[in-house]
C-alpha positions in Angstrom: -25.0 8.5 -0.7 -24.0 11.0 2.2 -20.3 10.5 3.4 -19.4 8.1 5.7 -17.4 7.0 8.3 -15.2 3.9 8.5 -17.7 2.3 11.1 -19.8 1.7 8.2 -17.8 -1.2 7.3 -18.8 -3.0 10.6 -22.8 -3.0 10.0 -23.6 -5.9 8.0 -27.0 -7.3 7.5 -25.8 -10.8 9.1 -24.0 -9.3 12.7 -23.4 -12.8 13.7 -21.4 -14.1 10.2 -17.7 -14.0 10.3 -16.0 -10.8 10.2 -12.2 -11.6 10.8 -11.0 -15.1 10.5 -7.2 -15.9 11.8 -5.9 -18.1 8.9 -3.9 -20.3 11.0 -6.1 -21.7 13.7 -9.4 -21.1 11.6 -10.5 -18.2 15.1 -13.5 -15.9 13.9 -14.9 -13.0 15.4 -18.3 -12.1 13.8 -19.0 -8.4 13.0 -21.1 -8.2 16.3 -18.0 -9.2 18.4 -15.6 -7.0 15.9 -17.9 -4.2 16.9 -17.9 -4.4 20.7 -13.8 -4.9 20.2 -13.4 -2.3 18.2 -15.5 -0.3 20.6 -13.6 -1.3 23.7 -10.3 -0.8 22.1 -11.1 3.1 21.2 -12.1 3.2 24.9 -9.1 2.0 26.0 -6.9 3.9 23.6 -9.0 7.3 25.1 -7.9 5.9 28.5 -4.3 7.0 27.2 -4.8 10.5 26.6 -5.0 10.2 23.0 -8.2 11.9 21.2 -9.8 12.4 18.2 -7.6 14.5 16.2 -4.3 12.9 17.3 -2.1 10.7 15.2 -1.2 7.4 16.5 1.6 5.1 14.9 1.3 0.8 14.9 4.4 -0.9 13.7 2.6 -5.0 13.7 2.9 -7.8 11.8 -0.1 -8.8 10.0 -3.2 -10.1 12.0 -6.5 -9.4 12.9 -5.2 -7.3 15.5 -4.1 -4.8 13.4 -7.2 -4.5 11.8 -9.1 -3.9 15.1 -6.6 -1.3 16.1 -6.7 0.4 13.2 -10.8 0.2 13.0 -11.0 1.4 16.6 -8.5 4.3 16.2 -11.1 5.2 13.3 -14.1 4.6 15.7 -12.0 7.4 17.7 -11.5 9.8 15.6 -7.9 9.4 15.8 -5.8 9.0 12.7 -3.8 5.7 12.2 0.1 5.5 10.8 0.7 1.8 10.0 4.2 1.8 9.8 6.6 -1.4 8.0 7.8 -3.6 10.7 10.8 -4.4 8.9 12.1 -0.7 8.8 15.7 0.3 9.9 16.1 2.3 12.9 17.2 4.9 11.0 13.9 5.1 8.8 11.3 4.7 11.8 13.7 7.6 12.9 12.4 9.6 10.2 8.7 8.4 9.9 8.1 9.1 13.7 9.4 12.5 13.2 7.4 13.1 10.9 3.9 12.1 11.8 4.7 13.5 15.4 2.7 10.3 17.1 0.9 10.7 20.7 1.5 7.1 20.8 3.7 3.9 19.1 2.0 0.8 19.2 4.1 -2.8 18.5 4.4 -6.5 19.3 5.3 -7.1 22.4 9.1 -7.1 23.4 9.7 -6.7 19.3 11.3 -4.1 17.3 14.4 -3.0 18.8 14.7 -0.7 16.2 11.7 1.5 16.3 11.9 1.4 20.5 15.3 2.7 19.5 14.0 5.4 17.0 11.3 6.0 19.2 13.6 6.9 22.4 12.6 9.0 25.3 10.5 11.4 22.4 7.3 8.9 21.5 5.4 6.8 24.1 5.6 3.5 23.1 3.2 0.7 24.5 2.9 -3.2 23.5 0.1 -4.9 21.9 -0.6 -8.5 23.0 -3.3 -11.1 22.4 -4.9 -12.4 25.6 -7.4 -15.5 25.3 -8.0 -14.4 21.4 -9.0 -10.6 22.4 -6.6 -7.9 21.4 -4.7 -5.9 24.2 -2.9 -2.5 24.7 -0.5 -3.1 27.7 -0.4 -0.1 30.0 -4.1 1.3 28.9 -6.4 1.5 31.9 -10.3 1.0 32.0 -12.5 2.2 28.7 -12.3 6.1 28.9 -14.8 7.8 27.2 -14.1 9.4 23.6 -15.8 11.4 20.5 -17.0 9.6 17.7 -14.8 9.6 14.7 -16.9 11.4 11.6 -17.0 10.8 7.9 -14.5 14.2 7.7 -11.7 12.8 10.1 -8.5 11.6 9.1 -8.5 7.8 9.1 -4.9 6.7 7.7 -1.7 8.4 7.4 0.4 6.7 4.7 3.4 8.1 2.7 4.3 8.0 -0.8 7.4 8.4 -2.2 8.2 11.2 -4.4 11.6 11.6 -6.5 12.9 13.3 -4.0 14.4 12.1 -1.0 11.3 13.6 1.2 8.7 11.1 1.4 4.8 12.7 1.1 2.1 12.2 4.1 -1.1 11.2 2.5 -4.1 11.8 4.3 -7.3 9.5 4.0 -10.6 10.4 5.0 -12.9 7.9 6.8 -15.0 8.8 4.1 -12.5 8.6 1.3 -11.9 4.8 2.6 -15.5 3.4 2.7 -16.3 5.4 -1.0 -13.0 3.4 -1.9 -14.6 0.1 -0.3 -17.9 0.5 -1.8 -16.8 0.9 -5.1 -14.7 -2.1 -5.4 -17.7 -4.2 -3.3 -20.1 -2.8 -6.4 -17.6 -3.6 -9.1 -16.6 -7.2 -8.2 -19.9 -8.0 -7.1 -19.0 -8.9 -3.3 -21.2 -10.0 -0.9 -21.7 -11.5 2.1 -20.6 -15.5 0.4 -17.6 -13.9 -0.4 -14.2 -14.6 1.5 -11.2 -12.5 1.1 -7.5 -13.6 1.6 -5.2 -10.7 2.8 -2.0 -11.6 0.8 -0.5 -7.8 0.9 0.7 -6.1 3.8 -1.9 -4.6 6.2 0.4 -1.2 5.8 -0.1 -0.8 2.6 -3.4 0.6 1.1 -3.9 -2.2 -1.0 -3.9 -4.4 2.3 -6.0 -2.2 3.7 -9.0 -0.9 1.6 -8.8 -3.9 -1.1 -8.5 -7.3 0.6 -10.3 -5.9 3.7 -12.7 -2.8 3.9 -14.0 -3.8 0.2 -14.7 -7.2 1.7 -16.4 -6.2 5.2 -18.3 -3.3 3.5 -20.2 -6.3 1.8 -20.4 -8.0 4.7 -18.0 -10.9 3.5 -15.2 -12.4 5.6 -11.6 -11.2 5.3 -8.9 -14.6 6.1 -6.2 -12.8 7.6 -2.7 -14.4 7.7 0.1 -14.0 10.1 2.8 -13.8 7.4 2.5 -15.1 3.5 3.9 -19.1 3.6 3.4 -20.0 -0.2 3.2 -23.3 0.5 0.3 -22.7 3.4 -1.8 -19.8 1.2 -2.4 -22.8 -1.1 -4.0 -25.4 2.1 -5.9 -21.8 3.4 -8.1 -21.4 -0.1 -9.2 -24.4 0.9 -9.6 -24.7 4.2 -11.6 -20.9 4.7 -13.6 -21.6 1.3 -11.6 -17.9 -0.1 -13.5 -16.6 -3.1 -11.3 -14.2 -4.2 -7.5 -12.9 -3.6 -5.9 -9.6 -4.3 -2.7 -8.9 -4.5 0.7 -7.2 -7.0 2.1 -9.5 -9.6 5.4 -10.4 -7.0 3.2 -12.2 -4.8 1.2 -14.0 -7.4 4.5 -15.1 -8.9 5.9 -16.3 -5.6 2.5 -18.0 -4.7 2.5 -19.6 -8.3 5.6 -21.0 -7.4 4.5 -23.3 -4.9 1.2 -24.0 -6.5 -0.4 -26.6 -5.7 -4.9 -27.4 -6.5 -6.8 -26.9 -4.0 -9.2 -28.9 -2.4 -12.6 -27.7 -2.4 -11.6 -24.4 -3.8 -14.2 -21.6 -3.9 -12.3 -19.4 -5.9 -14.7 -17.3 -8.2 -11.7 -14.5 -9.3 -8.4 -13.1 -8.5 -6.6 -9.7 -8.9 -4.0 -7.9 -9.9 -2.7 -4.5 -8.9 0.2 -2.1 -7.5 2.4 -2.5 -10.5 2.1 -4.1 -14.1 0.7 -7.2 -14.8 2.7 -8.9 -17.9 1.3 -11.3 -20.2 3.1 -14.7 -19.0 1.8 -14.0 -15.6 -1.9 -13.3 -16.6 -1.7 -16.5 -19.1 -0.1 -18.4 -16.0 -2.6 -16.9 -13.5 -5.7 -18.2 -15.1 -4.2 -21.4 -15.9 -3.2 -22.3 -12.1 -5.9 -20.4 -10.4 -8.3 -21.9 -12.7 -10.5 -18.7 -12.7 -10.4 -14.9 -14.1 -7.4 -12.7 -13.3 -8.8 -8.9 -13.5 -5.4 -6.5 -13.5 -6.2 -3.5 -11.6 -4.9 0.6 -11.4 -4.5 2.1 -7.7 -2.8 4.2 -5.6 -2.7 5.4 -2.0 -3.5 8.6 -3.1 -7.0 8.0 -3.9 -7.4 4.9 -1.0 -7.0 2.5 -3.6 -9.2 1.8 -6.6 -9.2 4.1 -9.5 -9.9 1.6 -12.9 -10.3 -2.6 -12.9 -11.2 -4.7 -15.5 -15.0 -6.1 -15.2 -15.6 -9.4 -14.2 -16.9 -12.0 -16.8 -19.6 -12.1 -18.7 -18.2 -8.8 -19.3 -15.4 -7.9 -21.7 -12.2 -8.1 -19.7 -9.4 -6.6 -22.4 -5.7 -7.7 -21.3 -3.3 -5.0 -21.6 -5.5 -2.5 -19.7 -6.3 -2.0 -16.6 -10.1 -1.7 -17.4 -12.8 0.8 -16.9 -13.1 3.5 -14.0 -14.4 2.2 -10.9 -15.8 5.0 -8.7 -13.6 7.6 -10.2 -13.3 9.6 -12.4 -10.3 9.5 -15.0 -8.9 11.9 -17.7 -5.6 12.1 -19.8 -4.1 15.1 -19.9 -1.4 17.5 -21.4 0.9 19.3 -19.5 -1.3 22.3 -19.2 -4.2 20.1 -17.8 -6.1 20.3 -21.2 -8.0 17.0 -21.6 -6.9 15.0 -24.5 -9.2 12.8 -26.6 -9.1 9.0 -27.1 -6.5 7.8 -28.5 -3.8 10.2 -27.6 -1.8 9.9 -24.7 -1.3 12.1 -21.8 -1.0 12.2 -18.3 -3.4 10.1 -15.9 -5.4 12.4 -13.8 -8.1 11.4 -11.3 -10.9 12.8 -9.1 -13.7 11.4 -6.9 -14.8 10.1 -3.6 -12.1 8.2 -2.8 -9.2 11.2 -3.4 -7.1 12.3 -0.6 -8.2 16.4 -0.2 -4.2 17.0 -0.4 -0.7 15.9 1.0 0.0 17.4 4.3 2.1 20.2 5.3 3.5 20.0 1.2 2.2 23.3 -0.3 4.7 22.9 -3.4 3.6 19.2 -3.9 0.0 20.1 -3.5 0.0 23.3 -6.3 2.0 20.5 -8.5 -0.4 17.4 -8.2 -4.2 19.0 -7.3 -5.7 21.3 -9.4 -9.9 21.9 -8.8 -10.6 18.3 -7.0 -8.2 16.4 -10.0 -5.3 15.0 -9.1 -1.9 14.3 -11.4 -1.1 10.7 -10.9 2.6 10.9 -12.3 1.5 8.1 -14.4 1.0 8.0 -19.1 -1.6 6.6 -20.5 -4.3 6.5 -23.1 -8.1 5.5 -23.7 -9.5 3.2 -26.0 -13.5 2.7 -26.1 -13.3 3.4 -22.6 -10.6 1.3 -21.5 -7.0 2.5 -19.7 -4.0 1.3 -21.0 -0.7 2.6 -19.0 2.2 2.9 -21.2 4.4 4.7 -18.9 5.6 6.4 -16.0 6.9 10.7 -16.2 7.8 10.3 -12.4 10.9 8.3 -11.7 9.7 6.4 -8.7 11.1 2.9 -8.8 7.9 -0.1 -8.4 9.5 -3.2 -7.1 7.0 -5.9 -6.0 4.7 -3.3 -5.4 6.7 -1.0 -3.1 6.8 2.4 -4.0 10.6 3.3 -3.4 12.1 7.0 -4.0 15.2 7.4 -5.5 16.3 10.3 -4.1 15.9 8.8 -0.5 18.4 6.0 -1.5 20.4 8.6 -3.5 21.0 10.2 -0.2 21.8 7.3 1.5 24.8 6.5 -0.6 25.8 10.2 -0.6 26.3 9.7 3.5 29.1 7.1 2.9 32.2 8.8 2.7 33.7 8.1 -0.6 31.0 8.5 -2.9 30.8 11.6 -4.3 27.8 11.5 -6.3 24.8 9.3 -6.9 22.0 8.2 -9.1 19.6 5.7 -9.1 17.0 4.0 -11.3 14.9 1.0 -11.6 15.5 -1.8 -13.6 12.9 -4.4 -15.4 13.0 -7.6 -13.5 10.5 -10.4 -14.3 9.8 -10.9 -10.8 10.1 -8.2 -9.1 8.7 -5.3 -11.6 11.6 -3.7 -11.1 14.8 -3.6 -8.6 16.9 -0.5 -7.4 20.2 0.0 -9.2 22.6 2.7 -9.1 25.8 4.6 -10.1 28.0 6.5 -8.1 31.5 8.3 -8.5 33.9 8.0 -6.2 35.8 10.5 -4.1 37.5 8.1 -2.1 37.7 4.2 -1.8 35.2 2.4 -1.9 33.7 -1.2 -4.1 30.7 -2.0 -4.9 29.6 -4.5 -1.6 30.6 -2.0 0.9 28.6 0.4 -1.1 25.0 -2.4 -1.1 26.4 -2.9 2.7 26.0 0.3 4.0 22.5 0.7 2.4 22.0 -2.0 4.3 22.5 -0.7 7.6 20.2 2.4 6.6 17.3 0.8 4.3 14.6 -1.8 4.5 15.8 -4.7 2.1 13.6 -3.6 -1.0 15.2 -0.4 -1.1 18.7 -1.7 -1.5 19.8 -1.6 -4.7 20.9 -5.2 -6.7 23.8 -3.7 -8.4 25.7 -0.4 -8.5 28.1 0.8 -11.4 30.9 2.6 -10.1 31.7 5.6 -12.6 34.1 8.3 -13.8 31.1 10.9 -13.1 27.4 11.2 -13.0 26.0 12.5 -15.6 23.8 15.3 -15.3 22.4 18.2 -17.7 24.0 21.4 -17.8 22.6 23.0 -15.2 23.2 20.7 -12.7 19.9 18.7 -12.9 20.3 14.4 -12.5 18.1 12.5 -15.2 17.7 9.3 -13.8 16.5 7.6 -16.9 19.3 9.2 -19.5 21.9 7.5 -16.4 20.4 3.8 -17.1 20.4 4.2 -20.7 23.8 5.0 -20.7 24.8 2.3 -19.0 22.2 -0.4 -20.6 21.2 1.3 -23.7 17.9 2.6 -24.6 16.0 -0.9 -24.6 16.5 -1.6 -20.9 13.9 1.1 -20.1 
């Protein structure tokens, strides 16, 4: 199939079923009406000044309407940065310096801190709702624009690195629809099925698996406001949801408050962004009352890369199933393939792989070699199957979030007693993992003023739960930190 762009998610073979549903009032719009919005909204964005090419930033909550901005923006040509609402000032400080936006988009009269990180630098405009329809405040009439093609940057997401520089990822239109596609063949979507969005909409997995998989299919995606437990449970019901996606933090937190619901249409769930244990899988099934199929993405290749079938076929706990839509090797350190059996480093090529991080020559030449890409990540194959046993980069996974040490490191380094920093991840049962740290000292200084000025600088996941306060740092001879070799010191070798 010839690349494509991200409108091919909005041509169904039913125009009149359900596109978008709003799960608290039960409002659709059908793909036909989702087209003409998406339509009018690139217009009206045009009207602006911004054009295909250009980079705009959206800092929303949740909601169908940031799914129709982020559609039409594609529709435009223009690339879309969904940012976290709940970042710091300091944080959309650096983000919008370093997407270099034509245009910030976010709830009206909300967000003092990015209008304050924004300043006099970055045009900011609200978004409103207005009788159910999606509006840009300060946009004139419909202006006209240039079609957004298969080749055009669609989404701009970072990933953190161990360093304190985050990475700009750049996904194709057509990278996100061969992501889409892929998971549409492999779960066997269609247009019966119903989609619950329980991950943020600024995160991939929001984005290409709980929605573009579902509309490529021509299914109906229930979108949320914001993730009440105790309401998710009343909304399976209610919008007749066949199948939910989301990273083993939510689905303990949903579990929770699990209650049976009525008429459930429920036919499978999913698991994905970090490690699935056991307990959780067992509990899963038994509360859902339907397969569980543990997943393996990442934002660099716009989702998807390996899934465990749906039944009849052999699902095989522990793994994180067959490639879907990629292709997957393990390799040695010189990028020699390995054979089953052995373990190595996860690479990955296909469709869905970003062509490179932007601006990042020295990341690039590290990470890409000839279309394959170094996920950072060990594992092994078994009669075809993944099975991750490890991580060689030292990003921290908690709930899902991808959080760089480095970037807290430096954080603590700006208070002015703490001499030096590391930090590490630490297994929680919830969680994953949560941030810890060690620091020494060259002033005063305890260990809540320390977690209270990370406060003031980092969104809440990136704060760390404890920090050790010791004589020094450890680090190798020449200088270098070793995260891991810091936690084992502290906890011993079996907390890692």
């Amino acid at each position: 199939m010839d690349p494509e762009p991200l409108e091919a998610v909005l041509e169904p073979d039913a125009p009149d079923a359900p596109a978008l549903v709003s799960a608290e009032d039960g409002a659709a719009v059908t793909f036909a009406e989702l087209r003409e919005r998406v339509t009018a909204l690139a217009g009206a964005v045009s009207s602006l000044g911004v054009a295909r090419g250009d980079t705009v930033c959206l800092a929303l909550p949740n909601g169908t309407e940031l799914i129709e901005l982020i559609l039409a923006l594609g529709c435009a040509g223009v690339a879309a940065a969904p940012l976290n609402p709940a970042y710091t000032a300091d944080e959309f400080a650096f983000y919008l310096g370093d997407l270099g936006p034509r245009l910030l988009l976010l709830p009206e009269r909300e967000l003092a801190a990015a209008r304050s990180a924004a300043g006099d630098s970055v045009r900011t405009l609200d978004v409103a709702s207005e009788q159910g329809r999606t509006v840009v405040r300060g946009a004139g009439g419909p202006g006209a624009f240039e079609r957004g093609q298969a080749d055009d940057v669609a989404i701009l997401l970072h990933t953190s690195g161990t360093t304190s520089r985050p990475k700009q990822v750049p996904l194709l239109q057509r990278n996100l629809v061969a992501s889409a596609r892929s998971m549409a063949r492999h779960y066997q979507l269609s247009a019966e099925d119903v989609s619950y969005v329980a991950m943020p909409l600024f995160h991939i997995h929001g984005l290409a698996g709980s929605t573009f998989a579902a509309l490529v299919a021509g299914g109906s995606v229930v979108v949320p406001r914001r993730l009440a437990p105790g309401r998710f449970w009343q909304h399976l019901g209610e919008h007749g949801v066949t199948w939910v996606s989301a990273g083993p933090t939510i689905h303990h937190m949903l579990l929770e408050r699990a209650e049976v619901p009525v008429g459930s249409r429920l036919r499978f769930t999913r698991s994905c962004s970090s490690a699935l244990s056991p307990e959780l899988m067992a509990r899963s099934e038994e509360i859902y009352g339907v397969p569980m199929l543990e997943a393996y993405g990442m934002t660099e290749a716009s989702h998807e890369m390996a899934a465990n079938p749906l039944p009849p076929g052999a699902r095989r706990p522990g793994t994180v199933g067959v490639p879907t839509g990629a292709q997957i090797r393990i390799v040695d350190s010189a990028w020699h393939e390995l054979p089953d059996g052995v373990a190595g480093e996860v690479t990955v090529s296909g469709p869905g792989l970003t062509p490179g991080y932007l601006g990042n020559p020295a990341a690039n030449a590290d990470s890409f070699r000839n279309g394959w890409f170094r996920t950072g990540d060990q594992g092994v194959f078994a009669d075809g199957y993944l099975r991750l046993v490890g991580r060689i980069k030292e990003l921290i996974i908690r709930g899902g979030e991808n959080i760089s040490p480095g970037e807290v490191e430096e954080v603590l380094l700006a208070h002015p007693a703490v001499k030096d920093a590391a930090v590490f991840g630490l297994p929680d049962e919830k969680y994953g993992e949560v941030v810890a740290a060690a620091v020494s000292l060259g002033g005063e200084a305890d260990e809540a003023e320390l977690i209270a000025h990370c406060r003031t600088r980092l969104t809440p996941v990136k704060v760390p739960s404890i920090i050790h306060v010791l004589d020094e740092v450890p680090r190798t001879p020449t200088g270098k930190l070793q995260r891991r070799r810091v936690a084992a010191a502290i906890y011993g070798e079996s907390r890692r």
